[in-house]
N, C-alpha and C positions, 0 to 999 in steps of 0.2 A: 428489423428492429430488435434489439438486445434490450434486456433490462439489467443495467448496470448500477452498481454499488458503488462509490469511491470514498474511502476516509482521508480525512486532511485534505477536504476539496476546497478548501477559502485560499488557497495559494500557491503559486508555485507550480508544479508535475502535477499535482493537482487538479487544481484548477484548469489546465493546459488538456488535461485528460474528459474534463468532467466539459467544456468548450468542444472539443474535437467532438465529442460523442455525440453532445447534441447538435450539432452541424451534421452530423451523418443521421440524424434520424431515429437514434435510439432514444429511450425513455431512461434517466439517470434521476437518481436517487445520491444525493453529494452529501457529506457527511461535513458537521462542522461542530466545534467546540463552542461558537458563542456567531451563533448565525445572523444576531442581529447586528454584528459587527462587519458579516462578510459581504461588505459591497457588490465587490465583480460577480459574484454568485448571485444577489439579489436582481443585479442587472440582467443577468442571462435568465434568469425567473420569467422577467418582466416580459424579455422579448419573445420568450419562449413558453406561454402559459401553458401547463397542462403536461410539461415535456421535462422539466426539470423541478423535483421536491427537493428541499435545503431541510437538512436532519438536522436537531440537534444533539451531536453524538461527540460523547467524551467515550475514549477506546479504552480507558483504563477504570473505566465505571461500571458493572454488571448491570446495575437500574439503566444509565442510558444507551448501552445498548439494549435491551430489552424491551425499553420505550420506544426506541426507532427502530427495531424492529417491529413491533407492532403498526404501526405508522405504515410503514414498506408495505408490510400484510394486506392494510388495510385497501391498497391501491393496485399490488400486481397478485399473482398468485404464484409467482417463482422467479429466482434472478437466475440471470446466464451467466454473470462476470461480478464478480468482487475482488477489486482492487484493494489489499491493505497497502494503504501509503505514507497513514498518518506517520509522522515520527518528529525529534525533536535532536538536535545538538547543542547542549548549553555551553559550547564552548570547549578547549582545550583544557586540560588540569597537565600543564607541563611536567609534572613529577612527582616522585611518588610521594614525596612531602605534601605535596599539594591537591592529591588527590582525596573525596570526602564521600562516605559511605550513602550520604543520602542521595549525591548526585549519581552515585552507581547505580542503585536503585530503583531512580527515577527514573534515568535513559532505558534500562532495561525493563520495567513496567509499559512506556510509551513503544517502544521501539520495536518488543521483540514478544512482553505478556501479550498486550492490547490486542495484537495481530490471532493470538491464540483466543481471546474474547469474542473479539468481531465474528469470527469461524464460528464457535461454540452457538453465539448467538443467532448467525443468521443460515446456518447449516438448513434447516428445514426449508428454505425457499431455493437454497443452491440445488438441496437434492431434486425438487421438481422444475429445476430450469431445464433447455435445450442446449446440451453438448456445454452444462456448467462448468464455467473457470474458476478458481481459489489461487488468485498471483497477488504475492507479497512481496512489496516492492522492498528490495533488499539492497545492498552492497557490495562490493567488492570487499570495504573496508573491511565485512565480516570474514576476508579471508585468513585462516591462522598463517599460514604459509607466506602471506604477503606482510604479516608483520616481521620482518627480516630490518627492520630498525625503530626505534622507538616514535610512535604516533600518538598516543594518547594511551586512555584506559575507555571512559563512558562509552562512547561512541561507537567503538568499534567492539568492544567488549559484546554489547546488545545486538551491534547486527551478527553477528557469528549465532549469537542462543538463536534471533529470528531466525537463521537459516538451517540449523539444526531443531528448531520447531517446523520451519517448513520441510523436514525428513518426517518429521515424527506424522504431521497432518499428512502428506502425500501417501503415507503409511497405512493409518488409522483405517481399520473395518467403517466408520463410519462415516467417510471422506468415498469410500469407495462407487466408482463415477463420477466422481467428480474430478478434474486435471488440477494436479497441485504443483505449482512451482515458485521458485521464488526470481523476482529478474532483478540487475543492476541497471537503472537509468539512465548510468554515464555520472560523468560531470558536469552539472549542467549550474547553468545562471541562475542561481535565485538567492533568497536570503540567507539558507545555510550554504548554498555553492560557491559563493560569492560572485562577484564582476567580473574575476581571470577566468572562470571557469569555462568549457569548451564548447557546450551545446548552449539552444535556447532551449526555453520550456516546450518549444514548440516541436524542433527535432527529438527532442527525448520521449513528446506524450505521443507522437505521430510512431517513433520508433517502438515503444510498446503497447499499442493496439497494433500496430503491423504482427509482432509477435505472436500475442496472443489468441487474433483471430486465426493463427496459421497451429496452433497449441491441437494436438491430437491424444488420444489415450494414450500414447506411446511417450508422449512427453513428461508421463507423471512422474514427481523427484526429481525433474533436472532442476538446472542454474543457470539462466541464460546471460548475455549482456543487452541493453534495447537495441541492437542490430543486428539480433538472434544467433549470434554466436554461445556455442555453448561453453559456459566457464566448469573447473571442477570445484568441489564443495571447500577443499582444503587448500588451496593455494590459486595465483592470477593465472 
């Protein structure tokens, strides 16, 4: 049994992540912005008493991380695996006429701060987990190399800072033991993948616990894809 972490568990890779985990047995901790909103999470509560706690965790908040981390505290005495997964796409800004300072801002707080929050915040139960994980579910999109034609600004802009915050954490004297990477999930079906998209939530949360349970000290600083191919930091 693992005691796992997941942000943005109310849907999606998520959700898909925070199901898998407790089918196999581990004890998960699901992070949510407005949990009395998250059904499918409530559901797995229900049938699952005692195996599954619903946070309520905004990642761009210091007080609520800080809150749910206490909470966590209160229940294990160290996590093995933190998943940062929360994130948000509010759409395409086609051009640069079109583009607006606050939605830069905001993608990049969600997507790529938050990720450095949750770490900050729940550092002290990773360092006393067993063989602890720090994976931030990241992009491709962040690759600078792969913007080789125009795609947007927000979006992709934030996942590049998260993957160069996840150099900086895999880095950090105070990360040290702990395996830091960041992986891409694919393409997958969900509300920001949309319905062309190429995986389900299923092959993508299935492909990254495969991953990660396979993640050794040797892997600190990589970039993987969910079917543990490794990508490089700067280009697909």
């Amino acid at each position: 049994m693992k005691r796992i972490l997941i942000t943005g568990a109310n849907r999606g890779v998520g959700l898909e992540l925070a199901r898998q985990c407790i089918a196999r047995g581990d004890r998960v901790f699901a992070g949510s912005r407005s949990p009395e909103k998250a059904d499918a999470l409530q559901q797995i509560a229900a049938e699952y008493p005692g195996q599954l706690t619903i946070l309520p965790l905004e990642v761009t908040d210091e007080a609520s991380i800080a809150e749910s981390a206490a909470l966590v505290t209160a229940e294990v005495a160290a996590l093995d695996i933190l998943f940062n997964n929360a994130a948000a796409n509010f759409g395409d800004e086609s051009s640069l006429s079109a583009v607006k300072a606050e939605t830069l801002l905001k993608a990049t707080h969600i997507n790529a701060v938050g990720a450095v929050l949750v770490a900050q915040g729940f550092i002290n139960l990773l360092q006393k987990g067993t063989d602890p994980k720090l994976v931030n579910v990241s992009s491709e999109a962040g690759s600078i190399t792969g913007m080789n034609h125009f795609r947007g600004y927000h979006y992709y802009g934030s996942k590049a800072a998260m993957n160069m915050y996840t150099r900086a954490l895999a880095w950090d004297p105070e990360t040290e033991g702990i395996t830091v990477i960041a992986i891409h999930p694919g393409w997958v079906r969900t509300d920001m993948g949309g319905p062309n998209a190429h995986l389900s939530t299923e092959q993508s949360a299935a492909g990254l616990l495969k991953v990660t349970d396979g993640l050794t000290p040797a892997d600190n600083a990589k970039f993987y894809t969910w079917q543990g191919s490794e990508l490089p930091w700067y280009c697909l």
